[in-house]
N, C-alpha and C positions, 0 to 999 in steps of 0.2 A: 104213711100208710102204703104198704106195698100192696099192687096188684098182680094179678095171675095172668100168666102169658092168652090171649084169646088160641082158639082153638085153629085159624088161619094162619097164624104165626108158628106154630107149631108145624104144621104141616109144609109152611114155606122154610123153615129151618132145616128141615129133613132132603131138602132138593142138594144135587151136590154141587159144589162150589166150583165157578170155573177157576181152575186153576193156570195158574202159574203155579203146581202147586210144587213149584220149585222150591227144596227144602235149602235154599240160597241163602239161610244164614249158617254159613262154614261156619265159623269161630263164632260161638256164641256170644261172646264181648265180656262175661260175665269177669273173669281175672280182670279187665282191662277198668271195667266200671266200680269193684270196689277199690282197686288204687285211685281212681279219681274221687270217690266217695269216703276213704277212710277216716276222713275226720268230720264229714259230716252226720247231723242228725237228724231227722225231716219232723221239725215244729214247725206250729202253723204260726203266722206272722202275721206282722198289718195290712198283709195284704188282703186277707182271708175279711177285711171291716173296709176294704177302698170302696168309694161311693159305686154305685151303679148307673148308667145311664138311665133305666125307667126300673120298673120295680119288677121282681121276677118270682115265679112259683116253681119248687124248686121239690123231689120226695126221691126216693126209693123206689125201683119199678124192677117186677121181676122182666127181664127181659129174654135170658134162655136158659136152657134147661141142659145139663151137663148127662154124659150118657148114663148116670147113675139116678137120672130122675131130679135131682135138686136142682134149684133153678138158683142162676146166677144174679145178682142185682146191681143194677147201677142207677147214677144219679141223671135223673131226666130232670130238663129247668128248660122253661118255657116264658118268654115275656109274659106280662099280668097286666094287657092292656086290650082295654073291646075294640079300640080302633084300629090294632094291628090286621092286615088279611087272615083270612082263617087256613090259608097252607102258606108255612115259613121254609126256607132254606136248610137243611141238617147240619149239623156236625155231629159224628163220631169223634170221642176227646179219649186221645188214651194215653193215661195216667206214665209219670217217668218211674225208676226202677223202684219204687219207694214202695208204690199202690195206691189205690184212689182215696187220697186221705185230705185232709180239712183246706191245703192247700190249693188242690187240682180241684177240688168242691167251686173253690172261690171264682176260679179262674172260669169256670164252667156257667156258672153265673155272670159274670162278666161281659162274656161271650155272648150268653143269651141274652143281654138286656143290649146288646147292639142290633137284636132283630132273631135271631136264630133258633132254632128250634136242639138242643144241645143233648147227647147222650153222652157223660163222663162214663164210658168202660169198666170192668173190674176183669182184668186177665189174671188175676193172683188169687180170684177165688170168696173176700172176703177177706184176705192178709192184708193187715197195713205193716210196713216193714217198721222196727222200731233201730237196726240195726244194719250195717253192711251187709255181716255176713247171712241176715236175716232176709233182706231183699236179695241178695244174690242168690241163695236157694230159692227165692219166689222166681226171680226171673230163667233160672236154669231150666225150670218145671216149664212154664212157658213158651221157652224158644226151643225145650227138647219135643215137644210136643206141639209141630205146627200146625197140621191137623185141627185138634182142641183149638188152636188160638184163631185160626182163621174161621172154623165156625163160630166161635166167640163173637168174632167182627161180623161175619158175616150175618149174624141174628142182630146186632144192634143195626144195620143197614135195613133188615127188614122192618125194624119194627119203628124205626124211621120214618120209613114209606108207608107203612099200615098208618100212620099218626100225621100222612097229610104232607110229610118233605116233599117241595118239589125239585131240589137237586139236593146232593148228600158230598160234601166235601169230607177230609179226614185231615186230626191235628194232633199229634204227640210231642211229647218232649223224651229225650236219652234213649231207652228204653223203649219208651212210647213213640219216639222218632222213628226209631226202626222200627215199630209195629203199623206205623201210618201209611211207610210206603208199602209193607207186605200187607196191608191191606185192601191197597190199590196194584198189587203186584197180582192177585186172586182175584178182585173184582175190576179191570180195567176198563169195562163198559160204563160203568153204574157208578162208580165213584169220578165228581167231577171237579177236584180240585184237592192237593195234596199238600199239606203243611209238613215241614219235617226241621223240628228242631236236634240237631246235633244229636241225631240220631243214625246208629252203625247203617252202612249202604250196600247194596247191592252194586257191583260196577262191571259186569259181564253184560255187554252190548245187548246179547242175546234174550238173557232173561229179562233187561229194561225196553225189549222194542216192543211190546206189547202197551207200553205207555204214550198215549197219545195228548192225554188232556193235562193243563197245568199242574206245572210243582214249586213250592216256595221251600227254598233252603235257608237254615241260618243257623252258621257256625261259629266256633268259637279257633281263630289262627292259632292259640297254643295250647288247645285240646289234646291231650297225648292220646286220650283215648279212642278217639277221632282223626286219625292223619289225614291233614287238608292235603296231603299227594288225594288219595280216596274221595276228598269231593270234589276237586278237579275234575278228578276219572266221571265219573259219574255225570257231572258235569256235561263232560266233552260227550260222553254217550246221549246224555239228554239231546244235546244242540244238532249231532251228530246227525240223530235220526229227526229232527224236526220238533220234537216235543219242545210245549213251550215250558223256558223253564228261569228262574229269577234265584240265581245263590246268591249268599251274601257273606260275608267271613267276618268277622270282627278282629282288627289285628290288636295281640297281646294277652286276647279273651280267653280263660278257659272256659273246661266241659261245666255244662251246667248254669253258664251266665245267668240266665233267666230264672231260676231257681231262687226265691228270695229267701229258705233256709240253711242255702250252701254256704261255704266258704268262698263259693267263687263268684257269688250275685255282684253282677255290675249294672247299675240303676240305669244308664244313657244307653247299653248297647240291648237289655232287656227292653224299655222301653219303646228304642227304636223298633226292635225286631216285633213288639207285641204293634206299633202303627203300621207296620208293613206286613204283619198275620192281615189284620183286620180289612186293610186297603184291597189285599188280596182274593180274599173269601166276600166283600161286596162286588169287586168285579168281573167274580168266576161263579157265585152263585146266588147273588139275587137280581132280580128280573132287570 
């Protein structure tokens, strides 16, 4: 059942975003992400049935409204239990270059049945890619239009907060990696804890000193698409100006490890990296 955006969300959408509205993705990645993707194909897998910690309510919620009047929707999941507190912790979850499909669904649930209050994103509109060159047209439209994408995020962070978050962290994979930190790169008050899976970076000092509050990295050492020289850099920027910040590299790993319909899923270094999202987002954003 979708619902309609309340009329205070509406109004808080239209407020302007403080930017960094640095348009700091030079190179779109898009060449770089379908040679990593050329042989993939994004099925859902067993992952999309792995048990859940407690049980979860999970639907379609319009959340914002694109300037043509039609409203955007994504998947809001909420634990399903009367003894949880009545305001939980957020997450913004955005989806890798694919789109929020049966996959990222899973993952999104998952998430929320460790405690959180979850919004899976939809930056592509409604497109689930079935194709490379299908998701690299979704994601060009995307990153060519930063604009669009950061009020995109920035209406899932409001309607977050209308629904009770009492901190709002953010978490992507590829794609979505780079859309996690330019999400916290627009809002660096208000988002308090940043996940970025082997996702393209930002690595100009300048435009990262605006970032104060934690960042978890986790990369794949033979990611071509990803050059670990760039999470270094970034890196040394984060530590540089003080931000806290925790990289992690997997040596040997490619782009996409985490990904359980890629070619390149590895069971031990996803895993790890999914106990070290988790560790991360309990001790940045619940009480």
């Amino acid at each position: 059942m979708k619902l309609i955006l309340p009329a205070l969300l509406l109004l808080t959408m239209s407020l302007p975003i403080q930017a960094a509205e640095s348009e700091h993705v030079h190179d779109d990645g898009v060449a770089a992400m379908q040679k990593e993707h050329k042989n993939d194909r994004p099925l859902a897998t067993p992952i999309t049935e792995r048990p859940l910690a407690q049980k979860v309510y999970a639907d379609y919620y319009d959340y914002h409204l694109k300037p043509d009047g039609k409203p955007v929707s994504g998947y809001l999941v909420r634990p399903f239990k009367d003894k949880l507190p009545a305001k939980l912790p957020g997450v913004i979850l955005i989806h890798e270059w694919w789109g929020l499909n049966e996959n990222v669904e899973a993952m999104a649930r998952q998430l929320s049945s460790l405690g959180y209050l979850v919004l899976a994103v939809d930056l592509y509109q409604g497109v689930r890619a079935k194709t490379p060159d299908e998701a690299g047209a979704q994601m060009k439209v995307a990153v060519s239009d930063m604009t669009a994408t950061r009020a995109n995020l920035k209406a899932a962070y409001d309607l977050l907060k209308a629904k009770g978050a009492t901190k709002v962290g953010t978490m992507g994979w590829c794609f979505g990696g780079a859309m996690s930190l330019q999400a916290t790169l627009a809002m660096p008050k208000e988002i308090d804890a940043t996940v970025i899976y082997y996702g393209k970076l930002e690595t100009d000092p300048a435009a990262l000193s605006v970032l104060k509050k934690p960042v978890l990295g986790l990369f794949g050492g033979a990611d071509a698409g990803i050059p670990v020289d760039s999470v270094r850099a970034f890196e040394a920027a984060l530590l540089q100006q003080g931000t806290p910040v925790d990289i992690n590299v997997y040596a040997g790993v490619g782009h996409a490890f985490a990904n359980p319909s890629g070619k390149n899923y590895m069971v031990e270094a996803a895993e790890d990296a999914w106990n070290r999202t988790t560790r991360f987002l309990d001790a940045n954003l619940k009480p």
